[in-house]
N, CA, C and O atoms as CSV, one atom per row, in Angstrom:
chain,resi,resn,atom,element,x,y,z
A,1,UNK,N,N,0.843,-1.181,0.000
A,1,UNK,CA,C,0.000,0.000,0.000
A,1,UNK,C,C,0.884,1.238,0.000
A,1,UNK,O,O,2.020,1.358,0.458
A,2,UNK,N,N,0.206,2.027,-0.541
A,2,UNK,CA,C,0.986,3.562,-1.151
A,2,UNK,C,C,0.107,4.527,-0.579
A,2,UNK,O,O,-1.076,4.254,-0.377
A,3,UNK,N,N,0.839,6.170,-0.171
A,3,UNK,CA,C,-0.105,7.185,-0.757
A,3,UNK,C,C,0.083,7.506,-1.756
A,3,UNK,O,O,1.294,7.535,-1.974
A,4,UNK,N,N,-0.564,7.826,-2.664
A,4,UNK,CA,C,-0.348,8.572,-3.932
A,4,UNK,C,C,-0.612,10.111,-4.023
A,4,UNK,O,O,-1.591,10.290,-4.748
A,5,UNK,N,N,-0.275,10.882,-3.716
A,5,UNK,CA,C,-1.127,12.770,-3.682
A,5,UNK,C,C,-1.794,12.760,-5.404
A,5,UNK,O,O,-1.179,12.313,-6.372
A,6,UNK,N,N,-3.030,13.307,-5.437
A,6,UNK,CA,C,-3.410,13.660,-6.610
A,6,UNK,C,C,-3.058,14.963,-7.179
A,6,UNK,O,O,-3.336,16.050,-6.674
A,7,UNK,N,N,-2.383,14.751,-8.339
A,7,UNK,CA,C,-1.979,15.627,-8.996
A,7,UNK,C,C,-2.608,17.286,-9.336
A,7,UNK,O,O,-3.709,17.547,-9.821
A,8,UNK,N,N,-1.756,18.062,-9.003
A,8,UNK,CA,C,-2.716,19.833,-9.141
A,8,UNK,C,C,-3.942,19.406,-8.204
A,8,UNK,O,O,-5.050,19.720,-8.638
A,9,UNK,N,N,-3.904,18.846,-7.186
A,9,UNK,CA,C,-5.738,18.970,-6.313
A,9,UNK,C,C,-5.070,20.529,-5.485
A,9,UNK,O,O,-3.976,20.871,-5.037
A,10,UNK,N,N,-6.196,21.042,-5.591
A,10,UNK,CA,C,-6.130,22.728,-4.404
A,10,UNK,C,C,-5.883,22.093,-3.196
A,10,UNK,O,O,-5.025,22.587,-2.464
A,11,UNK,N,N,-6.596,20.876,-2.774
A,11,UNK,CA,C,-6.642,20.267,-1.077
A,11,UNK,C,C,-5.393,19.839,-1.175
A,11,UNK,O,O,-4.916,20.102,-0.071
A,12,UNK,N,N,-4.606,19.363,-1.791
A,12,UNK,CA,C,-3.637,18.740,-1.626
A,12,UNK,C,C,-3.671,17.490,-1.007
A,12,UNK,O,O,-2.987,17.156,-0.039
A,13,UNK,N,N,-5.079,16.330,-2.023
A,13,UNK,CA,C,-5.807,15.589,-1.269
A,13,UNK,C,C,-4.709,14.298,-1.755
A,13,UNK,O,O,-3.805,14.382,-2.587
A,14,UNK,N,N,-5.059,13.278,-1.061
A,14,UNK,CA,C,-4.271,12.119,-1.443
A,14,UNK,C,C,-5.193,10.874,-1.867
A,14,UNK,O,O,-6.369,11.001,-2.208
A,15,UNK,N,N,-4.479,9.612,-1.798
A,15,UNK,CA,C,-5.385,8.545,-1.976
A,15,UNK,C,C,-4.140,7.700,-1.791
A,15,UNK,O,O,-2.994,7.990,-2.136
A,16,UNK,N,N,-4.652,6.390,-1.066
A,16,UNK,CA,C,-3.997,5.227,-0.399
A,16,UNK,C,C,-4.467,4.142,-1.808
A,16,UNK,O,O,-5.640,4.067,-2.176
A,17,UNK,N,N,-3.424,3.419,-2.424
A,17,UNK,CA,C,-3.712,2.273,-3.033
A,17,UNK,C,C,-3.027,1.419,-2.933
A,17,UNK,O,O,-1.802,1.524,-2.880
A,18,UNK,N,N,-3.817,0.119,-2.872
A,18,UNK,CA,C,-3.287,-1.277,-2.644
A,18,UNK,C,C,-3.250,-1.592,-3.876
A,18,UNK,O,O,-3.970,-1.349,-4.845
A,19,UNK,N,N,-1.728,-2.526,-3.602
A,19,UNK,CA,C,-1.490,-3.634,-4.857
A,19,UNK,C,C,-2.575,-4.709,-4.377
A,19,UNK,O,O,-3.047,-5.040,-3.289
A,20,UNK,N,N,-2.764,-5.141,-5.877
A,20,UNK,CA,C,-4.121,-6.172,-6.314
A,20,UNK,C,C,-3.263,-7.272,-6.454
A,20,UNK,O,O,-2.485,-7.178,-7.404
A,21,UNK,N,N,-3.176,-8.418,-5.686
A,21,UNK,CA,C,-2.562,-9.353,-6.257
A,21,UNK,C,C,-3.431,-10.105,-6.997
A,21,UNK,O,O,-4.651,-9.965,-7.093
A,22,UNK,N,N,-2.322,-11.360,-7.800
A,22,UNK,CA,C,-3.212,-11.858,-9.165
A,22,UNK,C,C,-4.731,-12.712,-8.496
A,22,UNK,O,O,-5.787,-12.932,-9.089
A,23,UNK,N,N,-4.416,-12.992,-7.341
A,23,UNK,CA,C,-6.248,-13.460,-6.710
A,23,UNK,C,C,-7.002,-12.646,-7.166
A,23,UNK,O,O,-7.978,-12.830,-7.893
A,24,UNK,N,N,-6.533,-11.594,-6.710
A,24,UNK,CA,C,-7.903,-10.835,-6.133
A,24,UNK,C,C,-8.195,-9.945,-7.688
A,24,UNK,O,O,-9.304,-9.442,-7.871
A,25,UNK,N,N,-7.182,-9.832,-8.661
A,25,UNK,CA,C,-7.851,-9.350,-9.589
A,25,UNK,C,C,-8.539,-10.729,-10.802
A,25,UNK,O,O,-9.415,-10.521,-11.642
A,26,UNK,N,N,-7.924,-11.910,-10.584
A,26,UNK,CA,C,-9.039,-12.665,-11.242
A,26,UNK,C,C,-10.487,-12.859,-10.446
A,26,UNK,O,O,-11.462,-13.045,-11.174
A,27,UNK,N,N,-10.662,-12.837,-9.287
A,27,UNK,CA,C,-11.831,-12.512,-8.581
A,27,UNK,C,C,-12.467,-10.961,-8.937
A,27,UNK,O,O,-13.691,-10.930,-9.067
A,28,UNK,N,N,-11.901,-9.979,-9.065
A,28,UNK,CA,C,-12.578,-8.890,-10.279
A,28,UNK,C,C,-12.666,-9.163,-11.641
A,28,UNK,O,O,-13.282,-8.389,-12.373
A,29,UNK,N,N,-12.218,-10.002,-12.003
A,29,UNK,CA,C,-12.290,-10.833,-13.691
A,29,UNK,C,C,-13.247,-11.545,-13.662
A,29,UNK,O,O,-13.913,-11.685,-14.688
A,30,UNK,N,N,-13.578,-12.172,-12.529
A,30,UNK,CA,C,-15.030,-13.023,-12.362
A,30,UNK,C,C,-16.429,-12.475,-12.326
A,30,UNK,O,O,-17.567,-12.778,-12.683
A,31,UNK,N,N,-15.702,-11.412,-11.650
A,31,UNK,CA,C,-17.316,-10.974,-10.818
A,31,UNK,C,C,-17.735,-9.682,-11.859
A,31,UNK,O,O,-18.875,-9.229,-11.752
A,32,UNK,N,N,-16.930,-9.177,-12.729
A,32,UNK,CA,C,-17.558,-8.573,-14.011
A,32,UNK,C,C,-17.266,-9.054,-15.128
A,32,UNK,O,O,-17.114,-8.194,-15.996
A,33,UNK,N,N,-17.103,-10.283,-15.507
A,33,UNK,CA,C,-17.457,-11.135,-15.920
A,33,UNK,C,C,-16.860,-10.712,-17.422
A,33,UNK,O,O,-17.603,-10.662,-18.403
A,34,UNK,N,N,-15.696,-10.469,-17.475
A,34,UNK,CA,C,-14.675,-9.439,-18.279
A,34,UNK,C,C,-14.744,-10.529,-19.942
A,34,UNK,O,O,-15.156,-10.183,-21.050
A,35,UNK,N,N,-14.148,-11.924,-19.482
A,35,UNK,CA,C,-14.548,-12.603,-20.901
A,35,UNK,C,C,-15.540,-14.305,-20.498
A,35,UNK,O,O,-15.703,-14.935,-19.453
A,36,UNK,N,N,-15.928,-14.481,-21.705
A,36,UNK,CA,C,-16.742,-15.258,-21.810
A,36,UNK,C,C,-15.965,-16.400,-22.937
A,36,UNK,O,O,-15.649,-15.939,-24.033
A,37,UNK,N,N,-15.680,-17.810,-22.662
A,37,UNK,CA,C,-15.434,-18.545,-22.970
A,37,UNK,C,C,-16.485,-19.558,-23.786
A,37,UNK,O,O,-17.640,-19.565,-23.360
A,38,UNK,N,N,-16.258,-20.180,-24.615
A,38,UNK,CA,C,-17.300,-20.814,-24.960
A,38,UNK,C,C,-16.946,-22.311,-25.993
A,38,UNK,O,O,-15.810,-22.710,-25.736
A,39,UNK,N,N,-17.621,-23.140,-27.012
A,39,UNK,CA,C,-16.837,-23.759,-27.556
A,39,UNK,C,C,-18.007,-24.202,-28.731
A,39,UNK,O,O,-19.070,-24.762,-28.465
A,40,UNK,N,N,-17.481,-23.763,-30.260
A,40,UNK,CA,C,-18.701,-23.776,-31.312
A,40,UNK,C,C,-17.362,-24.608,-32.049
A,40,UNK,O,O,-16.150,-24.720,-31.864
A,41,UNK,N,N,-18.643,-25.218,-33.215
A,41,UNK,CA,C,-18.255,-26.179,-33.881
A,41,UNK,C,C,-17.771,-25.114,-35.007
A,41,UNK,O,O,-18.414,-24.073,-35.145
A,42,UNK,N,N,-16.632,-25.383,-35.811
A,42,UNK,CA,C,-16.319,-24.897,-37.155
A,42,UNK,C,C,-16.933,-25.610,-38.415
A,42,UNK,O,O,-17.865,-26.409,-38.509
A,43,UNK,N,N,-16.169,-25.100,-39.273
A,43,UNK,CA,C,-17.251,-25.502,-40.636
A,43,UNK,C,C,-17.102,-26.931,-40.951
A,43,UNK,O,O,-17.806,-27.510,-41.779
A,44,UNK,N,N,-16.156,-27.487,-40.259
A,44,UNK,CA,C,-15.725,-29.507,-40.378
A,44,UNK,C,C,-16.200,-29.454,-39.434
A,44,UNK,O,O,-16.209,-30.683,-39.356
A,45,UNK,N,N,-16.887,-29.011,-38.084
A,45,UNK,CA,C,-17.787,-29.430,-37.003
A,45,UNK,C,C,-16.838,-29.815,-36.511
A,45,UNK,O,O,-17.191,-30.841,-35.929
A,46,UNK,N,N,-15.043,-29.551,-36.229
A,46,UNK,CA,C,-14.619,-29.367,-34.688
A,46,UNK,C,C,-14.501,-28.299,-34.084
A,46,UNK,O,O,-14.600,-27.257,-34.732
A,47,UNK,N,N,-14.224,-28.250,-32.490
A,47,UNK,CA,C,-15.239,-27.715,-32.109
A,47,UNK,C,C,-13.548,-26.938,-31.570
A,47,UNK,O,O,-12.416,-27.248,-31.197
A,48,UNK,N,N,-14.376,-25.829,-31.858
A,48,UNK,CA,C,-12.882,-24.561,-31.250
A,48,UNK,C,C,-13.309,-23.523,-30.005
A,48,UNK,O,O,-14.343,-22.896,-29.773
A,49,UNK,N,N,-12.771,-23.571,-29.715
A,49,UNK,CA,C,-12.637,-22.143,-28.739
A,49,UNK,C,C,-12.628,-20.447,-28.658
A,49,UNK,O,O,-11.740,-19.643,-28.943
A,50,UNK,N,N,-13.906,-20.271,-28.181
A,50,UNK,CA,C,-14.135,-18.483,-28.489
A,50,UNK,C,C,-14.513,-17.879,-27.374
A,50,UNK,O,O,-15.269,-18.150,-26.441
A,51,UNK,N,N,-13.746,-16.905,-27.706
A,51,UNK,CA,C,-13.891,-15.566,-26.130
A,51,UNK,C,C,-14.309,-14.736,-26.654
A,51,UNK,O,O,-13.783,-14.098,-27.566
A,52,UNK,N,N,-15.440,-14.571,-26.129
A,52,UNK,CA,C,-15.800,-13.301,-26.439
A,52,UNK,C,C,-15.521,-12.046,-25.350
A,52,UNK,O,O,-15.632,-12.462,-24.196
A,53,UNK,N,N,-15.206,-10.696,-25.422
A,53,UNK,CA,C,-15.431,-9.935,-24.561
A,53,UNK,C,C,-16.349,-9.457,-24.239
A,53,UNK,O,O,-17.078,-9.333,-25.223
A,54,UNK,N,N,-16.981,-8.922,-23.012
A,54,UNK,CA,C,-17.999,-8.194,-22.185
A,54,UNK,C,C,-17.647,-7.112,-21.988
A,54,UNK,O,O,-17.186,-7.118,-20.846
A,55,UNK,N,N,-17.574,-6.168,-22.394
A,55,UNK,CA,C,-17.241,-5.080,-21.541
A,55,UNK,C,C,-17.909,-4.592,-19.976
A,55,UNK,O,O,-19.078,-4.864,-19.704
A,56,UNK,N,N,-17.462,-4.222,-19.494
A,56,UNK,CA,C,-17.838,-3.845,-18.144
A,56,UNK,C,C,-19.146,-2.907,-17.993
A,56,UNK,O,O,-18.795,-1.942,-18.672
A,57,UNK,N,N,-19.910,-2.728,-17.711
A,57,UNK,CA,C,-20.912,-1.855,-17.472
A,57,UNK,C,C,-21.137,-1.153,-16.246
A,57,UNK,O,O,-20.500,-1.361,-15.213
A,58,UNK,N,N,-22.143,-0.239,-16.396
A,58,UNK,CA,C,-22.351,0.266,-14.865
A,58,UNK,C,C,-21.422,0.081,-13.778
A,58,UNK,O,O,-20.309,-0.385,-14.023
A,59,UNK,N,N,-21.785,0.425,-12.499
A,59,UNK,CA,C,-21.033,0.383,-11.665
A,59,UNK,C,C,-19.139,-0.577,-11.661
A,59,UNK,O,O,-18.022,-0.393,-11.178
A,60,UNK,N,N,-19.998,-1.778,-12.712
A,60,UNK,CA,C,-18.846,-2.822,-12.829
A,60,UNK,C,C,-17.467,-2.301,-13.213
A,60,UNK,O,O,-16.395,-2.785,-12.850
A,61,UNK,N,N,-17.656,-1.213,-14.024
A,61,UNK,CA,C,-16.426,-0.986,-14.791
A,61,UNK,C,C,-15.913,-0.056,-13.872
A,61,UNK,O,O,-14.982,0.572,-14.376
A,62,UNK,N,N,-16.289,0.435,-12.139
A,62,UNK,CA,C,-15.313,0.664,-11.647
A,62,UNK,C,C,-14.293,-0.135,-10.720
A,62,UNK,O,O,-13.297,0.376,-10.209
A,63,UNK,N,N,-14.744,-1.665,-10.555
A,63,UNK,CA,C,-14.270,-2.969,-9.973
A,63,UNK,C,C,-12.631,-2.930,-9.562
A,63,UNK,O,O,-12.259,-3.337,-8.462
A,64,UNK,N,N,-12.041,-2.594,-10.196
A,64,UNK,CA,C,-10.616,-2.509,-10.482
A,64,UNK,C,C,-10.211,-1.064,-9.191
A,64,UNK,O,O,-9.434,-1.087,-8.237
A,65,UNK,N,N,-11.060,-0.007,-9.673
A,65,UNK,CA,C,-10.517,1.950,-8.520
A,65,UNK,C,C,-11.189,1.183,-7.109
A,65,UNK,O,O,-10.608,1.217,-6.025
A,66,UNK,N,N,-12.650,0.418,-7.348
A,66,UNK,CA,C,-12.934,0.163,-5.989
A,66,UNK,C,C,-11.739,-0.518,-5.065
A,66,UNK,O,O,-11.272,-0.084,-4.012
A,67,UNK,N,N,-11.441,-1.559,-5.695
A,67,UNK,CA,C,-10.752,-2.693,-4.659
A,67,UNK,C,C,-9.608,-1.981,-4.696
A,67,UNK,O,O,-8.894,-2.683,-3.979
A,68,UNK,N,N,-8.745,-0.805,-5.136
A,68,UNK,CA,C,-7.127,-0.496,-5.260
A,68,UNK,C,C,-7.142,0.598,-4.100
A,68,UNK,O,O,-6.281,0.672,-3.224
A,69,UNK,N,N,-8.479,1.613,-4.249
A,69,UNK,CA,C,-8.386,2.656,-3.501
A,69,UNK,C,C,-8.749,2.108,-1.933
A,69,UNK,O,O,-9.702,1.408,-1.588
A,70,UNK,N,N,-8.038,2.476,-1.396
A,70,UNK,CA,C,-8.520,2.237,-0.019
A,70,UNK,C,C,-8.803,3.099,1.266
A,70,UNK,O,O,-9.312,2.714,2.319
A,71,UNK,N,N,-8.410,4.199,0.975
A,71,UNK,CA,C,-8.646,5.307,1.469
A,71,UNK,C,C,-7.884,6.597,0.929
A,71,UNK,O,O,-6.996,6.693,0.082
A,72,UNK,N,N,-8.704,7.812,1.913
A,72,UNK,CA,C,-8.553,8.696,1.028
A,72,UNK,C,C,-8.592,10.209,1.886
A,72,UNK,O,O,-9.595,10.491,2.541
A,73,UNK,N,N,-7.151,11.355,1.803
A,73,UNK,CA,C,-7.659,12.572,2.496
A,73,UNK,C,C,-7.768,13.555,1.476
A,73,UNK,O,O,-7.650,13.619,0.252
A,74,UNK,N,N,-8.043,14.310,2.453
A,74,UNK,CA,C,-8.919,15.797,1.725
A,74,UNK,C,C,-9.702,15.798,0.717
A,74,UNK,O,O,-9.729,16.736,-0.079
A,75,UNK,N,N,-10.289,14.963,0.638
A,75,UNK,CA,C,-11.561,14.985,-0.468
A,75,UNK,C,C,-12.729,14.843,-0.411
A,75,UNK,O,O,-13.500,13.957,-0.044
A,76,UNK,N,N,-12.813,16.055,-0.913
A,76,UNK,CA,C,-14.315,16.968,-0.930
A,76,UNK,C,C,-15.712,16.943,-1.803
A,76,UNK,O,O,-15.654,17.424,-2.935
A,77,UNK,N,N,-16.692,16.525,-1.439
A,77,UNK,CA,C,-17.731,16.598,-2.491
A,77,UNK,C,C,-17.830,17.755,-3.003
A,77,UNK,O,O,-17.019,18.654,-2.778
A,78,UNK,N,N,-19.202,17.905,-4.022
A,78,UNK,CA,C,-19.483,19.189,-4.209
A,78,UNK,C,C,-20.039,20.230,-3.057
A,78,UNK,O,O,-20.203,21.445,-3.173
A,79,UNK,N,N,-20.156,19.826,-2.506
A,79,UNK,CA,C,-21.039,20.752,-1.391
A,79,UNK,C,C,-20.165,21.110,-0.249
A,79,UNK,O,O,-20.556,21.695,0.761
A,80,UNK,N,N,-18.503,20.572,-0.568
A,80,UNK,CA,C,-17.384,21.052,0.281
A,80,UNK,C,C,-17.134,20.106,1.642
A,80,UNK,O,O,-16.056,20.220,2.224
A,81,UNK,N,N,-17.987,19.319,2.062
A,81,UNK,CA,C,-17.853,18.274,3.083
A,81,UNK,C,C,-16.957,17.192,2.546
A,81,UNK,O,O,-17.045,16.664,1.438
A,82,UNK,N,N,-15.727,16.837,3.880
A,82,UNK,CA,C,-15.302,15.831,3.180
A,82,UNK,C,C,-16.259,14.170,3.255
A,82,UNK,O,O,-17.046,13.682,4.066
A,83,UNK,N,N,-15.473,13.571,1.516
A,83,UNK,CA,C,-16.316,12.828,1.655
A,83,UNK,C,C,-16.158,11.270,2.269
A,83,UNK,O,O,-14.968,10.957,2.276
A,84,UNK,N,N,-16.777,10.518,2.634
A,84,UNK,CA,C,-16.317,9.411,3.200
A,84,UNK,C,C,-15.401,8.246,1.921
A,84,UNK,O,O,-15.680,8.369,0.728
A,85,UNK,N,N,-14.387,7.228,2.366
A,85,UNK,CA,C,-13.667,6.614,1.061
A,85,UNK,C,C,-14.941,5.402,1.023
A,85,UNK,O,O,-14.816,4.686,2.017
A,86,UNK,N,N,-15.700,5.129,0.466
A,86,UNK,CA,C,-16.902,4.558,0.183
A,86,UNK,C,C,-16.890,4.080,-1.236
A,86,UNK,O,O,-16.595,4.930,-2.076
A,87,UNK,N,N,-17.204,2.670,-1.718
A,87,UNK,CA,C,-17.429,2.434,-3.038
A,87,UNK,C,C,-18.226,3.539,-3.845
A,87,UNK,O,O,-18.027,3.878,-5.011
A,88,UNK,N,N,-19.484,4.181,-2.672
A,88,UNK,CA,C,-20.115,4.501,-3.396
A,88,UNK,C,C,-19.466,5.940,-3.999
A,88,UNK,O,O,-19.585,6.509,-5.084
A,89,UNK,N,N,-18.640,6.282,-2.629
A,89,UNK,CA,C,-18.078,8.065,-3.587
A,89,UNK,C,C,-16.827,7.699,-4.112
A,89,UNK,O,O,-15.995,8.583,-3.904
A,90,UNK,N,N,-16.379,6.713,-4.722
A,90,UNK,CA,C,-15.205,6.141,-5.288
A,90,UNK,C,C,-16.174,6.166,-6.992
A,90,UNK,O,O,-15.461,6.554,-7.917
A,91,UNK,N,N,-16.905,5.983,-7.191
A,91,UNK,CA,C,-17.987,5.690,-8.128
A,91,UNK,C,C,-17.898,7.223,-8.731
A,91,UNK,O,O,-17.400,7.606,-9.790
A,92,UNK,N,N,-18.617,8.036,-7.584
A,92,UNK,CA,C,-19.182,9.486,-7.999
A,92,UNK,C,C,-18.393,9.929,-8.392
A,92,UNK,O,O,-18.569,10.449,-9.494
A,93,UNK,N,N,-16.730,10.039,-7.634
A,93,UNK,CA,C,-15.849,11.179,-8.326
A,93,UNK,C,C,-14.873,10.143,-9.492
A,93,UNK,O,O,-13.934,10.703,-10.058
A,94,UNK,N,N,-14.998,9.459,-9.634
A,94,UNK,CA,C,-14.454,8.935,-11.069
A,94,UNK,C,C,-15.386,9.035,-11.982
A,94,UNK,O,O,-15.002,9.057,-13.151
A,95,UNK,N,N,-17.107,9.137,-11.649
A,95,UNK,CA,C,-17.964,9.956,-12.621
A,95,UNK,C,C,-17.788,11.283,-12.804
A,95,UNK,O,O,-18.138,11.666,-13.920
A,96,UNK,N,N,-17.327,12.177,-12.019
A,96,UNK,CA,C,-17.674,13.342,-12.102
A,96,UNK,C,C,-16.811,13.992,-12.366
A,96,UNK,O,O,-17.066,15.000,-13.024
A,97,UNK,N,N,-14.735,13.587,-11.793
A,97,UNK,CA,C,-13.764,13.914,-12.244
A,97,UNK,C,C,-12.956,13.260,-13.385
A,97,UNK,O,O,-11.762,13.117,-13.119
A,98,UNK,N,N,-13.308,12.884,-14.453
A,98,UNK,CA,C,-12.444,12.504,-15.397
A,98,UNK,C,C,-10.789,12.229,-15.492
A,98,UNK,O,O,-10.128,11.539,-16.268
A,99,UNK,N,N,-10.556,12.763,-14.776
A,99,UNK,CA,C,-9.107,12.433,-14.605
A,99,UNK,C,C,-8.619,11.441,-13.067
A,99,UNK,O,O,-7.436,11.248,-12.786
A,100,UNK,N,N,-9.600,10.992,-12.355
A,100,UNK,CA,C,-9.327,10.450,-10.989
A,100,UNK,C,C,-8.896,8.810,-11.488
A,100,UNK,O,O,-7.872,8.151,-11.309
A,101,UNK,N,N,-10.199,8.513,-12.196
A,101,UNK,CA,C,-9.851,6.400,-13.244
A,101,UNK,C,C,-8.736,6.714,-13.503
A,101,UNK,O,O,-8.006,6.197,-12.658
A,102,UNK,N,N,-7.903,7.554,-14.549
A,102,UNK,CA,C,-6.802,7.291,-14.670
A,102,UNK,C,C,-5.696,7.477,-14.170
A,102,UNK,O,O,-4.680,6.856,-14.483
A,103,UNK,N,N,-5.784,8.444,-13.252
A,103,UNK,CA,C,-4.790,8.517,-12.016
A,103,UNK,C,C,-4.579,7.211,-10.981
A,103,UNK,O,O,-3.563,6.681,-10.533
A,104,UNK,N,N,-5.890,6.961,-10.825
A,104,UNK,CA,C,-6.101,5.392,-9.553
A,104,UNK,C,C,-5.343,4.439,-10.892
A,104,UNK,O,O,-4.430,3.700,-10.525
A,105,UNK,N,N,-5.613,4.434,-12.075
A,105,UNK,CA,C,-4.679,3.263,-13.095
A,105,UNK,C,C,-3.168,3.156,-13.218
A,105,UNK,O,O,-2.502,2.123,-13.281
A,106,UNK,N,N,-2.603,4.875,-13.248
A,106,UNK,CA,C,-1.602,4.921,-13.357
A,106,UNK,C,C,-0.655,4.786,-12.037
A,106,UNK,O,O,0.564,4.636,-12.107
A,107,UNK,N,N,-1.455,4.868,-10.728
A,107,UNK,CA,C,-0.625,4.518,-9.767
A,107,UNK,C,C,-0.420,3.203,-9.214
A,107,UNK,O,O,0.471,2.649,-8.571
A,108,UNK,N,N,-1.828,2.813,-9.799
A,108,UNK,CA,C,-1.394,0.900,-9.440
A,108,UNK,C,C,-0.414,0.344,-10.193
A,108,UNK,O,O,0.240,-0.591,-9.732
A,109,UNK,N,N,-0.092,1.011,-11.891
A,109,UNK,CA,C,1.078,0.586,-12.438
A,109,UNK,C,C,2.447,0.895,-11.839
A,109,UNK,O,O,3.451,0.240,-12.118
A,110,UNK,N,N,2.429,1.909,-11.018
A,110,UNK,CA,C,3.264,2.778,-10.387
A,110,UNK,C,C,4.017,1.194,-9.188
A,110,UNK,O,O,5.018,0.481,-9.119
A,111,UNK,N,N,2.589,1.427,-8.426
A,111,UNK,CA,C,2.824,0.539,-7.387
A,111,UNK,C,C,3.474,-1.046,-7.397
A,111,UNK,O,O,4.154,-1.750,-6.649
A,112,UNK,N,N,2.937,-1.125,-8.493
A,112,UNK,CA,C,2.854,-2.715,-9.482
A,112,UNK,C,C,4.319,-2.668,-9.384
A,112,UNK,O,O,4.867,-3.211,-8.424
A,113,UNK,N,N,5.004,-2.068,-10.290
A,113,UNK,CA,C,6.637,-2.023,-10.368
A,113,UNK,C,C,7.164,-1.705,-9.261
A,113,UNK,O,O,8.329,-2.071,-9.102
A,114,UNK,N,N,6.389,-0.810,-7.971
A,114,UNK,CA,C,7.764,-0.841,-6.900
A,114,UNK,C,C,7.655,-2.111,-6.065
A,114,UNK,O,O,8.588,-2.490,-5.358
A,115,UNK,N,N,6.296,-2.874,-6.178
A,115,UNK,CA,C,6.862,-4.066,-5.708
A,115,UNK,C,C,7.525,-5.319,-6.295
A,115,UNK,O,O,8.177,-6.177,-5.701
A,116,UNK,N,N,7.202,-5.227,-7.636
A,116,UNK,CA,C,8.427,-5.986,-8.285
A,116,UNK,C,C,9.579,-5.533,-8.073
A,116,UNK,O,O,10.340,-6.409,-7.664
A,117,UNK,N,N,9.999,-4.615,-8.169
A,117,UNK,CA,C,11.560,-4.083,-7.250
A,117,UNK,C,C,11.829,-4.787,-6.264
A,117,UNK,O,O,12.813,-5.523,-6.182
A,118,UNK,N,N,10.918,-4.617,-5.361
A,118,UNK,CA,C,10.858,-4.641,-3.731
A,118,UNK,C,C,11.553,-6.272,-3.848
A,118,UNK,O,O,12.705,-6.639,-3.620
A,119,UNK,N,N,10.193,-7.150,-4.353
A,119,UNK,CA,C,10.332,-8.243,-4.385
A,119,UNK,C,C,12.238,-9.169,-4.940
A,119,UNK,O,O,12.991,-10.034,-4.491
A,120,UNK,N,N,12.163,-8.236,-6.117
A,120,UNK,CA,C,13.841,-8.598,-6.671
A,120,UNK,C,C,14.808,-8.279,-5.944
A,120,UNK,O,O,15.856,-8.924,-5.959
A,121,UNK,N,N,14.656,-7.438,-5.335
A,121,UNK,CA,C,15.669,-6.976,-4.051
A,121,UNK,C,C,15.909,-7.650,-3.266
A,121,UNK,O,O,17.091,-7.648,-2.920
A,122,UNK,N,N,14.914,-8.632,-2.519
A,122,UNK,CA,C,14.733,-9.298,-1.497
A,122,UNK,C,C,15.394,-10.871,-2.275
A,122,UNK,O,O,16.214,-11.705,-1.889
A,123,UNK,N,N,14.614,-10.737,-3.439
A,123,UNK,CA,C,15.294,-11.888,-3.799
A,123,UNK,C,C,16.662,-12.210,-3.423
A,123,UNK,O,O,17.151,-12.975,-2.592
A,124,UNK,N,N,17.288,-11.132,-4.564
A,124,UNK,CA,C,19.142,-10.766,-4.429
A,124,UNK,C,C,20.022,-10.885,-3.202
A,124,UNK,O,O,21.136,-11.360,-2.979
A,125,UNK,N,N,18.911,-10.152,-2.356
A,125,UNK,CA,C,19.125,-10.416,-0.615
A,125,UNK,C,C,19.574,-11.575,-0.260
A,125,UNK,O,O,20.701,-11.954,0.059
A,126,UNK,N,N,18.172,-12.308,-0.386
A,126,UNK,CA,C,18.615,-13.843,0.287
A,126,UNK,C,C,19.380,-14.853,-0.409
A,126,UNK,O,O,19.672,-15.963,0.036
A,127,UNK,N,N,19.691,-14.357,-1.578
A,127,UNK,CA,C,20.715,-15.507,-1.773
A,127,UNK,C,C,22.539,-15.128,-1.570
A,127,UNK,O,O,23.499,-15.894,-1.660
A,128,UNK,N,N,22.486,-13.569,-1.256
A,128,UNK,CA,C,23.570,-13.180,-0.925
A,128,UNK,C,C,24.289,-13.559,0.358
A,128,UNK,O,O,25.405,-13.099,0.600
């Protein structure tokens, strides 16, 4: 887990994100149901393999900012109260700020690589 500060915010608000390990994001691969597997016959009637994609819908397609963000300061609704770190206002201000989805994306890539570091380090460590 990280803070990340959001970039140009006036509050100088932040946001806490967790690395997703590969569980828990095929358990978000499940539960919005990202591809669909299936198995149709070809034109000699054997039978092949097709994925189709789903795209994410509604709420689903924020599955990924929900489970990374985990908390969150200085951030303010519209009405200036701060707001609670809640799926549900994790939802609103990635509706309402356009630039927050890809900030929460680009820091899990962020995060992603410092623990592959972390991890290679430790490696190097113990066999030294």
């Amino acid at each position: 887990m990280k803070w990340f500060d959001i970039p140009e915010d006036p509050d100088g608000a932040k946001v806490k994100i967790k690395h997703l390990k590969k569980g828990e994001v095929n358990d978000i691969e499940d539960q919005i149901e990202l591809y669909q597997t299936m198995l149709r016959p070809d034109a000699a009637g054997k039978m092949q393999q097709e994925i189709k994609v789903n795209p994410a819908k509604g709420d689903k397609r924020y599955a990924y900012l929900c489970a990374a963000v985990i908390d969150w300061e200085k951030v303010f609704g519209a009405d200036g109260k701060p707001m609670d770190c809640t799926d549900a206002n994790k939802i609103l201000l990635a509706r309402d700020d356009e630039t927050f989805g890809p900030f929460v994306s680009k820091s899990r890539i962020a995060l992603t690589e410092l623990v592959a570091a972390e991890r290679e380090a430790a490696r190097k460590n113990s066999k030294a």
